[in-house]
N, CA, C and O atoms as a GROMACS GRO file, in nm:
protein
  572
    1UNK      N    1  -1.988  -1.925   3.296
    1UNK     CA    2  -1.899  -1.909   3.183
    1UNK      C    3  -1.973  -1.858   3.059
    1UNK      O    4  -1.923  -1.780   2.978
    2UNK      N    5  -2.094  -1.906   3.050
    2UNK     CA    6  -2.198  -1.855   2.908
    2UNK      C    7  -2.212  -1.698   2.950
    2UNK      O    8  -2.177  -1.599   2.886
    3UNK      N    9  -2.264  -1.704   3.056
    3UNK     CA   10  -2.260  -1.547   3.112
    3UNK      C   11  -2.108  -1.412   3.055
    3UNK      O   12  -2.106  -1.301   3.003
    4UNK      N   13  -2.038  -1.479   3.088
    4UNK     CA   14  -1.914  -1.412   3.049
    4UNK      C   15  -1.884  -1.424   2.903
    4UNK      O   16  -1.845  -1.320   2.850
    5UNK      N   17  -1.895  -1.519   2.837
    5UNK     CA   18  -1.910  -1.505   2.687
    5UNK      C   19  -1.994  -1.428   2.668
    5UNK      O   20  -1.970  -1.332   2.594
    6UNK      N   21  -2.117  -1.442   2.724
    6UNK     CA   22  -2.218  -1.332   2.631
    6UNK      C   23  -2.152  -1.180   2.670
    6UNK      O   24  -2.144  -1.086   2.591
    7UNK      N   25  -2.116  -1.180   2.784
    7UNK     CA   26  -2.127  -0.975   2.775
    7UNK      C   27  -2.018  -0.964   2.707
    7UNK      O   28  -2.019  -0.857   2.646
    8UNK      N   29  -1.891  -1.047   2.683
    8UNK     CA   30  -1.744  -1.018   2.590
    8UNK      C   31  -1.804  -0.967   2.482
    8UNK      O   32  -1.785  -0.853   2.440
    9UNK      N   33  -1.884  -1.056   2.430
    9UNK     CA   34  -1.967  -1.068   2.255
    9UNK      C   35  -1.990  -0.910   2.268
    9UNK      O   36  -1.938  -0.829   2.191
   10UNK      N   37  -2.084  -0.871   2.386
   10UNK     CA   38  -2.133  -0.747   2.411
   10UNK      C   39  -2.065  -0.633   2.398
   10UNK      O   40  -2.091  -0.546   2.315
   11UNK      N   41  -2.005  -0.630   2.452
   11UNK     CA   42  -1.857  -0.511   2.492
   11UNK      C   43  -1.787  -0.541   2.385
   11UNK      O   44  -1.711  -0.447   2.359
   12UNK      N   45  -1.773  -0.650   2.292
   12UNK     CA   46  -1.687  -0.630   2.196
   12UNK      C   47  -1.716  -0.620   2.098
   12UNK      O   48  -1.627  -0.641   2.015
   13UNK      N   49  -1.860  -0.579   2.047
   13UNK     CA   50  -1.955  -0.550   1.953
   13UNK      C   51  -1.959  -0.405   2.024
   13UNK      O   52  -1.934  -0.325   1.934
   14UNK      N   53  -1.972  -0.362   2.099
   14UNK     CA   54  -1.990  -0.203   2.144
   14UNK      C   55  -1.859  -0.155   2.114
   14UNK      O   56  -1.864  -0.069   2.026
   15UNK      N   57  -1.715  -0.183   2.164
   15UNK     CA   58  -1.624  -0.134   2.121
   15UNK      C   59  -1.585  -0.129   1.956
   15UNK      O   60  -1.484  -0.068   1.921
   16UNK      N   61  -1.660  -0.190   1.870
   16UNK     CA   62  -1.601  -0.215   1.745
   16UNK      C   63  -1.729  -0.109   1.676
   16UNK      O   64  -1.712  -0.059   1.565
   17UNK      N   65  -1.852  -0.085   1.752
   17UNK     CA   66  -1.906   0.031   1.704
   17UNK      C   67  -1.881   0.194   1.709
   17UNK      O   68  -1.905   0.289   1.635
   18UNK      N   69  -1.820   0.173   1.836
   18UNK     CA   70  -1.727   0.297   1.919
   18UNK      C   71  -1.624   0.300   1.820
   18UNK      O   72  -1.614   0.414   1.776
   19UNK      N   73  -1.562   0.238   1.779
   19UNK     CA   74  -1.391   0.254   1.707
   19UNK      C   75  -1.445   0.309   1.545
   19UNK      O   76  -1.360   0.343   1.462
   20UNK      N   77  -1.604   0.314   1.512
   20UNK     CA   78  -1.625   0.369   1.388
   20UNK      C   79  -1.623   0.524   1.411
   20UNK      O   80  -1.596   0.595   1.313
   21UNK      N   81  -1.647   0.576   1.517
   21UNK     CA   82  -1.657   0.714   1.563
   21UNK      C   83  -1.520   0.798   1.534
   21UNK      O   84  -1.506   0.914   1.493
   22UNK      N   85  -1.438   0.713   1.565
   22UNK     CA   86  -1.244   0.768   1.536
   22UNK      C   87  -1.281   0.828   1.391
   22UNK      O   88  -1.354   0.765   1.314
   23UNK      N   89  -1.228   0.953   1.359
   23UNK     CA   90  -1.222   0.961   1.214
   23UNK      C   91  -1.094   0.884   1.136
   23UNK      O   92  -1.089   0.848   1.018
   24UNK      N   93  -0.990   0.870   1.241
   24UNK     CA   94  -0.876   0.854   1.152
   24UNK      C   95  -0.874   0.768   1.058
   24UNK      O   96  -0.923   0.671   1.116
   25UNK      N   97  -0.838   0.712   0.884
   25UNK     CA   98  -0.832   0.607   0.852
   25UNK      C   99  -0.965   0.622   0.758
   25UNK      O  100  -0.972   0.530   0.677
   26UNK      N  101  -1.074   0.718   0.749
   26UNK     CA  102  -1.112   0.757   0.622
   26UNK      C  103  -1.126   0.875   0.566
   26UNK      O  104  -1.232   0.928   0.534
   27UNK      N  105  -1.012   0.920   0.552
   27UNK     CA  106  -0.993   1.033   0.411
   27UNK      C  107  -0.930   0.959   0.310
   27UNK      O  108  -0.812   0.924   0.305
   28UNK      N  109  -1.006   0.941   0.242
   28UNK     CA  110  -0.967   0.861   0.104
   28UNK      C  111  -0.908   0.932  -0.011
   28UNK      O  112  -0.868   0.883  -0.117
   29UNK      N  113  -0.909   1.090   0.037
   29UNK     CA  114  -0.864   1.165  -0.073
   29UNK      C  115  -0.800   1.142  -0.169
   29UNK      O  116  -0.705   1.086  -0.115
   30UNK      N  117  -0.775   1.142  -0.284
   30UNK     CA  118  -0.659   1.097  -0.385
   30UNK      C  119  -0.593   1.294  -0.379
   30UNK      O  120  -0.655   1.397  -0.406
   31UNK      N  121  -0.460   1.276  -0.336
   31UNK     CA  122  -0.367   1.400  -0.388
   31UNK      C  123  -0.372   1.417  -0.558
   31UNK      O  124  -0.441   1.350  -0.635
   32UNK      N  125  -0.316   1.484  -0.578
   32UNK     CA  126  -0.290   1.496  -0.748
   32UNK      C  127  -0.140   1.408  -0.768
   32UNK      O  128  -0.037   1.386  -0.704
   33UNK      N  129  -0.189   1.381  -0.877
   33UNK     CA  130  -0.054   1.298  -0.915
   33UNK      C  131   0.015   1.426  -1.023
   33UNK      O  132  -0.038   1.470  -1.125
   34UNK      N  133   0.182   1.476  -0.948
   34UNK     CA  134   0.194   1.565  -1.020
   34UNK      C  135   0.313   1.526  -1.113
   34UNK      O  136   0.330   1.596  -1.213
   35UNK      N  137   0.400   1.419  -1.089
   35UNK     CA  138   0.454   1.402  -1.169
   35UNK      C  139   0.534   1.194  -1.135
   35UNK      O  140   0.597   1.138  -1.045
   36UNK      N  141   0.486   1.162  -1.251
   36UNK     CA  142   0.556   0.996  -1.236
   36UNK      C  143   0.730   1.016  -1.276
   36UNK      O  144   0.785   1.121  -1.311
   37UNK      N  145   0.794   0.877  -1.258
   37UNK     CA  146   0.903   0.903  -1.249
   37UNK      C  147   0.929   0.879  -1.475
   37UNK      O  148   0.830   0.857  -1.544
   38UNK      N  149   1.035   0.889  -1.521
   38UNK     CA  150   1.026   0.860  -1.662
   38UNK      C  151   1.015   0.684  -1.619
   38UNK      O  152   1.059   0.626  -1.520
   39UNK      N  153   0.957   0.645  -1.710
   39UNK     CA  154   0.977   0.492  -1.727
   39UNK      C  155   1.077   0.455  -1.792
   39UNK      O  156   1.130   0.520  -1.882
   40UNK      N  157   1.118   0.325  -1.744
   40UNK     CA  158   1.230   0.239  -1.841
   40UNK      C  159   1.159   0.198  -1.961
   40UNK      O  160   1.196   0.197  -2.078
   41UNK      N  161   1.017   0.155  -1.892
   41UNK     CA  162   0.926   0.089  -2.022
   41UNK      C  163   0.778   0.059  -2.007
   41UNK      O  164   0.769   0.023  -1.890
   42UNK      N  165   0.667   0.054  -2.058
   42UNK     CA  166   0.536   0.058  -1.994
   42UNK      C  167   0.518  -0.120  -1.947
   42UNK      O  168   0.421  -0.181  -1.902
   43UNK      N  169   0.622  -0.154  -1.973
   43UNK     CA  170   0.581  -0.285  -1.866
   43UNK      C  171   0.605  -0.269  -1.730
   43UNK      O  172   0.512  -0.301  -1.655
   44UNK      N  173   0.726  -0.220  -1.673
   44UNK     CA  174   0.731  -0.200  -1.581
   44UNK      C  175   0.661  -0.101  -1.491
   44UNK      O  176   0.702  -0.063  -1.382
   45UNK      N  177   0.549  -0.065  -1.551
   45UNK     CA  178   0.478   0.099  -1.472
   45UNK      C  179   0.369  -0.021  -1.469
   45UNK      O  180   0.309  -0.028  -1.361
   46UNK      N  181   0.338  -0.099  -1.549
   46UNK     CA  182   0.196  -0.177  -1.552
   46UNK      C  183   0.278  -0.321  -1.458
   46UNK      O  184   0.195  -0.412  -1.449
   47UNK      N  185   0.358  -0.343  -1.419
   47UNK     CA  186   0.411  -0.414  -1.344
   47UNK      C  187   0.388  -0.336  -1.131
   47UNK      O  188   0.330  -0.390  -1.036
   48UNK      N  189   0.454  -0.216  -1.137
   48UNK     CA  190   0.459  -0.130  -1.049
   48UNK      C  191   0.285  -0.100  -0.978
   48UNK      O  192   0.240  -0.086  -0.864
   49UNK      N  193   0.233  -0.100  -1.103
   49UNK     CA  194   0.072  -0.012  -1.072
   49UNK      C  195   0.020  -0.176  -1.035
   49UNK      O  196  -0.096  -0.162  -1.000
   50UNK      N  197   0.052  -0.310  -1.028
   50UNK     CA  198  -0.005  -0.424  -0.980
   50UNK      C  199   0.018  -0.436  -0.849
   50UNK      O  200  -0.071  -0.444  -0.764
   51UNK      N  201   0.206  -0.439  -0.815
   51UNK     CA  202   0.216  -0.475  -0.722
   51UNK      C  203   0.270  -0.340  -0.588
   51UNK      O  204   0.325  -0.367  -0.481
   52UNK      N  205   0.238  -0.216  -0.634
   52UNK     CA  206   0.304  -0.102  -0.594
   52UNK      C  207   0.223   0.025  -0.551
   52UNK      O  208   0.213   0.092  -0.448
   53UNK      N  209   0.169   0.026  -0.675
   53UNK     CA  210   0.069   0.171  -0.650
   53UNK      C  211  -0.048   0.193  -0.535
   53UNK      O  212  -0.096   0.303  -0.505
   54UNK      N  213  -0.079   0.082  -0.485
   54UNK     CA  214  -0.222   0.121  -0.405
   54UNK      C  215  -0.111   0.191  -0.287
   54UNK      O  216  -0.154   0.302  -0.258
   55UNK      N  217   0.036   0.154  -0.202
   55UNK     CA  218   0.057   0.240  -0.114
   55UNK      C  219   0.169   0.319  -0.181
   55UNK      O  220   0.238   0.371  -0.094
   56UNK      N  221   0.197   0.337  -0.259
   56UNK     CA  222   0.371   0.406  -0.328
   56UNK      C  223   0.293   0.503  -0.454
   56UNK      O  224   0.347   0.556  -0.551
   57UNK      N  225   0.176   0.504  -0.422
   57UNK     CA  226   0.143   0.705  -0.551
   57UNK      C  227  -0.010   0.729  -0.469
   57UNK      O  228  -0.074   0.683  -0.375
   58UNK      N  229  -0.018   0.808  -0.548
   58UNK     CA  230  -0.152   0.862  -0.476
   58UNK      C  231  -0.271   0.834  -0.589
   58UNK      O  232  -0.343   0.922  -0.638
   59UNK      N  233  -0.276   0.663  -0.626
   59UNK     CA  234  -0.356   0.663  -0.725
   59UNK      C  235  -0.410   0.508  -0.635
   59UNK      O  236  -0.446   0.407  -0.695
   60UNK      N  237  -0.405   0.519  -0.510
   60UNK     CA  238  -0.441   0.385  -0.455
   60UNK      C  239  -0.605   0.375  -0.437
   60UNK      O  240  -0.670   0.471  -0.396
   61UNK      N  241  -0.663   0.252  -0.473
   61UNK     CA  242  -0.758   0.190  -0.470
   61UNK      C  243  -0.784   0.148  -0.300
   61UNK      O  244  -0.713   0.089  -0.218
   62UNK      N  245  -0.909   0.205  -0.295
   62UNK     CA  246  -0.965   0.250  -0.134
   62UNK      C  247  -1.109   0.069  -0.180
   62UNK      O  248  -1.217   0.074  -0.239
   63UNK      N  249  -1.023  -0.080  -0.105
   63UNK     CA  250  -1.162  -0.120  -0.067
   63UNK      C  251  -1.234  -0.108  -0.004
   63UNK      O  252  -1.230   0.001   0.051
   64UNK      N  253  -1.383  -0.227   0.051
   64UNK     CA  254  -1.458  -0.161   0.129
   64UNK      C  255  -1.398  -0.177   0.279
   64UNK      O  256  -1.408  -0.088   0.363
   65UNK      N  257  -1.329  -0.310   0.306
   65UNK     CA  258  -1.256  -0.308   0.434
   65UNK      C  259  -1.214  -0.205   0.451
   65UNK      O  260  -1.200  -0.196   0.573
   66UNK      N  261  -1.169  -0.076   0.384
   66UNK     CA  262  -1.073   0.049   0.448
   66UNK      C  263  -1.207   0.137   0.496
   66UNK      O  264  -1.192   0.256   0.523
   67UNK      N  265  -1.280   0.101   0.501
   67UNK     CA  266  -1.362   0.204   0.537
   67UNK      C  267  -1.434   0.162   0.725
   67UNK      O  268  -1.508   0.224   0.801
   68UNK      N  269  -1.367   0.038   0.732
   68UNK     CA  270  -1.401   0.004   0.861
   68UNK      C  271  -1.335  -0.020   0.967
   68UNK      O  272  -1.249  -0.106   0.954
   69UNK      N  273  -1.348   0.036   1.088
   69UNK     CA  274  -1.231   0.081   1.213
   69UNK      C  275  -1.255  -0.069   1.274
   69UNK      O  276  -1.365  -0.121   1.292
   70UNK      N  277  -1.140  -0.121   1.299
   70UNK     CA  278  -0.977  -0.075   1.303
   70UNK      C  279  -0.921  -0.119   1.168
   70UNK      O  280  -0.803  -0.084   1.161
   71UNK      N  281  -0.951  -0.166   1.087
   71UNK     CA  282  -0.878  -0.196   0.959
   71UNK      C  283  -0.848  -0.096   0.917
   71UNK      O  284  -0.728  -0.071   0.926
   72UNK      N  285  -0.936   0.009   0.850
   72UNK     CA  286  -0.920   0.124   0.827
   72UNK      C  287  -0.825   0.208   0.870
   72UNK      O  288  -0.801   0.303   0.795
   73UNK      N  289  -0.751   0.198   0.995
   73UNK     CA  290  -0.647   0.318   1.086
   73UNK      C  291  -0.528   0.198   1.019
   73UNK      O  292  -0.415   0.247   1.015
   74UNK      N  293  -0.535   0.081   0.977
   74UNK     CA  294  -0.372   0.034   0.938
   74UNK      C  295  -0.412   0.008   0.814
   74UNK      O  296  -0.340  -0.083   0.773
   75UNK      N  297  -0.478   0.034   0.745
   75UNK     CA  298  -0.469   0.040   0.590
   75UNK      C  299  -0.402   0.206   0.555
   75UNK      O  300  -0.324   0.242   0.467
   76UNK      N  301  -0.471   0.287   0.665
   76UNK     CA  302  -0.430   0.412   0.665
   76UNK      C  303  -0.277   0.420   0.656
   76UNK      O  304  -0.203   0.452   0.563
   77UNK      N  305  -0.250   0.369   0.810
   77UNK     CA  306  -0.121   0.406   0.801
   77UNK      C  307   0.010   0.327   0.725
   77UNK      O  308   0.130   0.353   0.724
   78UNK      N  309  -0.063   0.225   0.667
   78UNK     CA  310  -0.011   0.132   0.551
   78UNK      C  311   0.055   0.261   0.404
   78UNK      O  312   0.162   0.274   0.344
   79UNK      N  313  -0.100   0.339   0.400
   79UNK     CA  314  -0.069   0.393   0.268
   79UNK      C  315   0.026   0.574   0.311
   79UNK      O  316   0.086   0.659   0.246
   80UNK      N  317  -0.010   0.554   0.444
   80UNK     CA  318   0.085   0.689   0.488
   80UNK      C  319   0.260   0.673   0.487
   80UNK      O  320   0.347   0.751   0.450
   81UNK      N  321   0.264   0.571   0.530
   81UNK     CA  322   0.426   0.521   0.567
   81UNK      C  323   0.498   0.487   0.400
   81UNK      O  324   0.615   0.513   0.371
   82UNK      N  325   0.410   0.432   0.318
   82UNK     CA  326   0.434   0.370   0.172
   82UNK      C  327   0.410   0.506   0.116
   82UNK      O  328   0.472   0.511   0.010
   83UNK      N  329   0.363   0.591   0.132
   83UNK     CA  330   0.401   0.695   0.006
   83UNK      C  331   0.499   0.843   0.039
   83UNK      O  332   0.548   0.933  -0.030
   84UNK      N  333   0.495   0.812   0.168
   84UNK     CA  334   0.669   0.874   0.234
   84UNK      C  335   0.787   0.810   0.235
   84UNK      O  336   0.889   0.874   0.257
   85UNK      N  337   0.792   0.664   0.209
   85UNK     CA  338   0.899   0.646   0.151
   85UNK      C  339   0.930   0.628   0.023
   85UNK      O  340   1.043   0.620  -0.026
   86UNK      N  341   0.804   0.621  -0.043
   86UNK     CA  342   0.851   0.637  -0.189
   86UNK      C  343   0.692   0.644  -0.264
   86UNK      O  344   0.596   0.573  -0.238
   87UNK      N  345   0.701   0.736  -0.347
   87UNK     CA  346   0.549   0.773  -0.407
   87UNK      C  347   0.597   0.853  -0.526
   87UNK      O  348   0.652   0.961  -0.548
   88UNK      N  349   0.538   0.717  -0.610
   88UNK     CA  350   0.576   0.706  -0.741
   88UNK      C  351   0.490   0.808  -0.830
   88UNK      O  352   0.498   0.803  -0.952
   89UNK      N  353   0.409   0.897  -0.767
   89UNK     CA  354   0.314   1.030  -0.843
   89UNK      C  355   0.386   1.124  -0.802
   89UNK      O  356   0.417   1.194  -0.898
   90UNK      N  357   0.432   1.166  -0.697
   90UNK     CA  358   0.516   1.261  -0.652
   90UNK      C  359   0.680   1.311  -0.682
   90UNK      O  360   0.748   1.382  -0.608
   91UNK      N  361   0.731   1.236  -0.846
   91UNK     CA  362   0.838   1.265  -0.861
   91UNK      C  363   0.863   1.399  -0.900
   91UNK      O  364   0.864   1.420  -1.022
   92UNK      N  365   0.880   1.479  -0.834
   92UNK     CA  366   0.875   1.619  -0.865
   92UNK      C  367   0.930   1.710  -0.718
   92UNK      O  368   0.954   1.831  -0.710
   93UNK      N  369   0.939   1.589  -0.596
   93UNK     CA  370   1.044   1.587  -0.534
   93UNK      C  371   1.099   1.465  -0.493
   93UNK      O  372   1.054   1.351  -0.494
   94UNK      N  373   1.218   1.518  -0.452
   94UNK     CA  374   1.344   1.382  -0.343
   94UNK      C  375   1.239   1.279  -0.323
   94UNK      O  376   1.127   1.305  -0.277
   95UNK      N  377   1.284   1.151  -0.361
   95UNK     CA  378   1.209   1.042  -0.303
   95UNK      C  379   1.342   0.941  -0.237
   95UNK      O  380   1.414   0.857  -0.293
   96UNK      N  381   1.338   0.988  -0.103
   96UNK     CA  382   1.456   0.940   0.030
   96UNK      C  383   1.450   0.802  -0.032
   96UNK      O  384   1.567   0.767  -0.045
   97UNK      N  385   1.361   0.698  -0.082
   97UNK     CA  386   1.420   0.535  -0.031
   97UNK      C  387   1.408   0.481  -0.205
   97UNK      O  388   1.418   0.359  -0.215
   98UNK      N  389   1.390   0.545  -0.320
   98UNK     CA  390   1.371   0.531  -0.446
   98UNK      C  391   1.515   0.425  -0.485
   98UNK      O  392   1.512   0.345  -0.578
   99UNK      N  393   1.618   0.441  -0.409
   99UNK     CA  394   1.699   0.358  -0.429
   99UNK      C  395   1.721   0.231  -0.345
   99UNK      O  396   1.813   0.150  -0.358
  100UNK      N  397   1.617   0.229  -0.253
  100UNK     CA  398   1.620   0.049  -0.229
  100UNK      C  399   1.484  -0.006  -0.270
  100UNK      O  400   1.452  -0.109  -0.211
  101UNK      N  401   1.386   0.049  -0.371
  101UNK     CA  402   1.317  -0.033  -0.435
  101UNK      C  403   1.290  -0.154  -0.505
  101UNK      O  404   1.185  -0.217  -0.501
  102UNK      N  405   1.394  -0.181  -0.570
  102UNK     CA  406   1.422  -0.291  -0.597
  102UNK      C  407   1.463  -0.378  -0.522
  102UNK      O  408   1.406  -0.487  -0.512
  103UNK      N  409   1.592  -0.343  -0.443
  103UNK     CA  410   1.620  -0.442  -0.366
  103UNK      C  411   1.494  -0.482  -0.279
  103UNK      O  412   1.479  -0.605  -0.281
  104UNK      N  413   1.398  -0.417  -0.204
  104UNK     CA  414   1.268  -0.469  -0.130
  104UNK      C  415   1.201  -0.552  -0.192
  104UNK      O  416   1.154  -0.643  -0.123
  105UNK      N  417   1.167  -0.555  -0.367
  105UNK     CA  418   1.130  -0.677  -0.416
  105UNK      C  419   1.240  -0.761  -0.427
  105UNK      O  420   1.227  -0.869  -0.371
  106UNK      N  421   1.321  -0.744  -0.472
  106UNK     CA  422   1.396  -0.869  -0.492
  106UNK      C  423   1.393  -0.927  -0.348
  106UNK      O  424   1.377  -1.048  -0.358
  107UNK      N  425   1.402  -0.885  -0.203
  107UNK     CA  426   1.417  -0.950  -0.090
  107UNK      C  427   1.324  -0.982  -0.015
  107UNK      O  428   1.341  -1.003   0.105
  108UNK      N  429   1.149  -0.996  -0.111
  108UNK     CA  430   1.041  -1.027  -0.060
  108UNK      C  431   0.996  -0.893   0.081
  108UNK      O  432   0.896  -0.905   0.151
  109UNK      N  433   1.048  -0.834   0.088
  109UNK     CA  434   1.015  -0.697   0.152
  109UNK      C  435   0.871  -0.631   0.138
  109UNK      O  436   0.791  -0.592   0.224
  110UNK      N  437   0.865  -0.635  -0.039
  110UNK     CA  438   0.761  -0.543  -0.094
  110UNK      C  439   0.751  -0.635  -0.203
  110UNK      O  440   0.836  -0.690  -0.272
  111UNK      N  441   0.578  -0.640  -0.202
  111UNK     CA  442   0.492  -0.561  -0.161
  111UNK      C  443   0.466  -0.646  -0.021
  111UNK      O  444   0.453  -0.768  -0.032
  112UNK      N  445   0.458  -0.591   0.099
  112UNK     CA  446   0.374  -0.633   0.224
  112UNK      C  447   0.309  -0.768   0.238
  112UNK      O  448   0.205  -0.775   0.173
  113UNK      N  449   0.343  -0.886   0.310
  113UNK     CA  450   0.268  -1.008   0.303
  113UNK      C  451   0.130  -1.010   0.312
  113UNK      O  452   0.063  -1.090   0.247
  114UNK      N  453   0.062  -0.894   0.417
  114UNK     CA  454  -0.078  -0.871   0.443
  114UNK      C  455  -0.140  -0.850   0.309
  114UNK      O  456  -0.227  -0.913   0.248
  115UNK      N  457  -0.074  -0.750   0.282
  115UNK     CA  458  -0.098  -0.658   0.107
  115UNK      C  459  -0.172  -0.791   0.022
  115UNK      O  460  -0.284  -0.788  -0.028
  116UNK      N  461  -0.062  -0.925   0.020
  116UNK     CA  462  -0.083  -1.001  -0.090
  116UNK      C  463  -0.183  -1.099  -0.076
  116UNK      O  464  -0.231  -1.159  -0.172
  117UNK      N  465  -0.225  -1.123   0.076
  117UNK     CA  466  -0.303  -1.213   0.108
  117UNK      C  467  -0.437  -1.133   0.095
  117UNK      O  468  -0.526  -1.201   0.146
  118UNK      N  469  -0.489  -1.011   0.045
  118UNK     CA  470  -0.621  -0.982  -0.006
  118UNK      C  471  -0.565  -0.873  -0.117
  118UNK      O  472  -0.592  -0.753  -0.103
  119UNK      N  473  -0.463  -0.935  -0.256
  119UNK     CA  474  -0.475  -0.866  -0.337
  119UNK      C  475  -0.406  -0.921  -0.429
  119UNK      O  476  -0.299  -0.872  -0.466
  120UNK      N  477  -0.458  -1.036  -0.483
  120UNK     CA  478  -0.414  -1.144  -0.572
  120UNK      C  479  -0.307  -1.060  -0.678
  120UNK      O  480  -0.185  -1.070  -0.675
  121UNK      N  481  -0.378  -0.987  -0.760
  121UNK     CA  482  -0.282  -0.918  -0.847
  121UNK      C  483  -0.195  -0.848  -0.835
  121UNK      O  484  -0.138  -0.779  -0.920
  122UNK      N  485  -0.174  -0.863  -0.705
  122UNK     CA  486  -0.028  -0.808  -0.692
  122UNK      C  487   0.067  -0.945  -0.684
  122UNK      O  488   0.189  -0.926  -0.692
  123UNK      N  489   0.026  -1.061  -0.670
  123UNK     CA  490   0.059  -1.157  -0.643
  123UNK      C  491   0.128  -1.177  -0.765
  123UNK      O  492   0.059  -1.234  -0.848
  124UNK      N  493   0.254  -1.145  -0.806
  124UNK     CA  494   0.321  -1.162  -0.926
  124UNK      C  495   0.428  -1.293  -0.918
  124UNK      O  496   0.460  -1.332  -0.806
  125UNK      N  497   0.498  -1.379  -1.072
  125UNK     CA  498   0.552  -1.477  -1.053
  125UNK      C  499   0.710  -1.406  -1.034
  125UNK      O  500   0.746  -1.289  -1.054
  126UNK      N  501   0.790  -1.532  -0.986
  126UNK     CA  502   0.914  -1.453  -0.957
  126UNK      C  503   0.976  -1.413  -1.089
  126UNK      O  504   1.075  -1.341  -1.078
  127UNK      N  505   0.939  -1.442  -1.203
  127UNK     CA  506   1.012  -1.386  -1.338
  127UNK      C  507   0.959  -1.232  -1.308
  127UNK      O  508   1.044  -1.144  -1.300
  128UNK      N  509   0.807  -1.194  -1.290
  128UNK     CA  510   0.784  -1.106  -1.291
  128UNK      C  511   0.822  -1.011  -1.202
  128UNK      O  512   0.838  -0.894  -1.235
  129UNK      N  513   0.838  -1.051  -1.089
  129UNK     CA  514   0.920  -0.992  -0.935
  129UNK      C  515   1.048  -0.934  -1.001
  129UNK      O  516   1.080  -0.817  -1.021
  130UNK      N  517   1.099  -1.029  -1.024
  130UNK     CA  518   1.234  -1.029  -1.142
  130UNK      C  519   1.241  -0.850  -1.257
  130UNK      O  520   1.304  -0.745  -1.246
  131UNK      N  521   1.158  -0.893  -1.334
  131UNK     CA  522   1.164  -0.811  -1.397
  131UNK      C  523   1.074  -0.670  -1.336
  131UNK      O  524   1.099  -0.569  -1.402
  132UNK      N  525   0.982  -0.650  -1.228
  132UNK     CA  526   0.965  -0.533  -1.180
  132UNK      C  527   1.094  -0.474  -1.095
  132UNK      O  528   1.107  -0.352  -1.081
  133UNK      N  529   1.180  -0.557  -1.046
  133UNK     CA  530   1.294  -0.501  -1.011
  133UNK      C  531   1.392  -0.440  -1.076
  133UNK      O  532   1.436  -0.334  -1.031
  134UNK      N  533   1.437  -0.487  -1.174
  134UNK     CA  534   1.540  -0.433  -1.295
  134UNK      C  535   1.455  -0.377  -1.355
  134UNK      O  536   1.503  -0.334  -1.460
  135UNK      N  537   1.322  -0.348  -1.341
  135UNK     CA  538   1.304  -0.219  -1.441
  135UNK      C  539   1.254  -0.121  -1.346
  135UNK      O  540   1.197  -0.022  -1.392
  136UNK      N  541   1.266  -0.135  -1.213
  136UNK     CA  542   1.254  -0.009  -1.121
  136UNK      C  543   1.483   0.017  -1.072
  136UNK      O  544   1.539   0.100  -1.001
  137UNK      N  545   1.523  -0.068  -1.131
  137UNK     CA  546   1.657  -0.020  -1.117
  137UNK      C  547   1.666   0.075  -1.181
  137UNK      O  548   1.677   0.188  -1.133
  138UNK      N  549   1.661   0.035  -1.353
  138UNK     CA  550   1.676   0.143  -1.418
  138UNK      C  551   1.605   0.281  -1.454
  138UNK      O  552   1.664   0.376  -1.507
  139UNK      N  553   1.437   0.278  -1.409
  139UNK     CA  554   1.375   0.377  -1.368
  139UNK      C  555   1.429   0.484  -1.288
  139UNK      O  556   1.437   0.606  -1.300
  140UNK      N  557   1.467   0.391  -1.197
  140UNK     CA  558   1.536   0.485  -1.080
  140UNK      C  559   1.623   0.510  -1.046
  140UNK      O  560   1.649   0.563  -0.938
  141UNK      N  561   1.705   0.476  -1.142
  141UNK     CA  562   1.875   0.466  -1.058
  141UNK      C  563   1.947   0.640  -1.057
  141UNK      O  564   2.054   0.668  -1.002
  142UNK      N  565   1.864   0.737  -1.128
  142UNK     CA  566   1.914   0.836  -1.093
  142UNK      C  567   1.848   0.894  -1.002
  142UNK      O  568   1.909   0.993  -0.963
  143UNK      N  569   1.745   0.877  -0.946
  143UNK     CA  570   1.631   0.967  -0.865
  143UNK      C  571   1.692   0.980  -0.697
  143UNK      O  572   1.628   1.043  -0.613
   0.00000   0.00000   0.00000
C-alpha cells in the first residue's frame, strides 16, 4: 500500500508538471478598455471594480495562482465566459446579459462563490450588494 502511495505522489507530481506545458490559461493580456458604460455615480463603478471587474472588463487583476495549470485554464475560462457576458470596458458594443446584472447580485449569482473565497474585497455587506445593484440598474437600464 506505501508502494502505491508513493508512485500516485509520483505520477501526480509528473502530471501537474506536464499540465504547465498546456499554454492555455496564460495570456494575461489586458485588451484596451475602449469604452465604460456612463455611471449612475462613482460609487457604484468603485463598488463594480470590487466585486466585478477582475472577470466583467478587461482591467482584471492576474494573481499568482493564475499562472499555474490547472488553476490557471479555470481562472481563464472564468474571465472568458465573464467578459462575454458582460464587460464593463467594452461598452461600445451590445452587451447581451447587461440587463440581468443586477438581478445576479441581488440573487447571490455574482460575484462567483469561488471568486469570494480568495478575494475578500469583493466580499461586500448586503447594504452594499444592495446598493451595487440599483446602481448597476440604473447604469444600465438602457444598454
Amino acid at each position: 500500500m506505501k508502494r502505491f502511495f508513493k508512485w500516485s505522489v509520483y505520477v501526480g507530481l509528473a502530471l501537474l508538471v506536464l499540465a504547465q506545458l498546456v499554454p492555455y490559461g496564460r495570456d494575461h493580456s489586458a485588451p484596451a478598455t475602449n469604452v465604460e458604460p456612463t455611471w449612475d455615480s462613482l460609487r457604484t463603478r468603485e463598488l463594480a471594480v470590487l466585486a466585478c471587474f477582475d472577470c466583467h472588463s478587461n482591467q482584471t487583476h492576474w494573481p499568482w495562482y493564475s499562472w499555474v495549470a490547472p488553476i490557471s485554464w479555470l481562472v481563464a475560462h472564468d474571465v472568458e465566459e465573464g467578459r462575454a457576458h458582460l464587460n464593463f470596458s467594452e461598452f461600445d458594443r451590445r452587451q447581451r446579459n447587461a440587463d440581468e446584472a443586477a438581478d445576479a447580485v441581488r440573487s447571490d449569482e455574482m460575484p462567483l462563490q469561488p471568486y469570494l473565497w480568495l478575494h475578500s474585497e469583493a466580499r461586500l455587506s448586503e447594504a452594499e450588494y444592495e446598493e451595487l445593484a440599483s446602481g448597476l440598474e440604473r447604469t444600465l437600464e438602457s444598454k
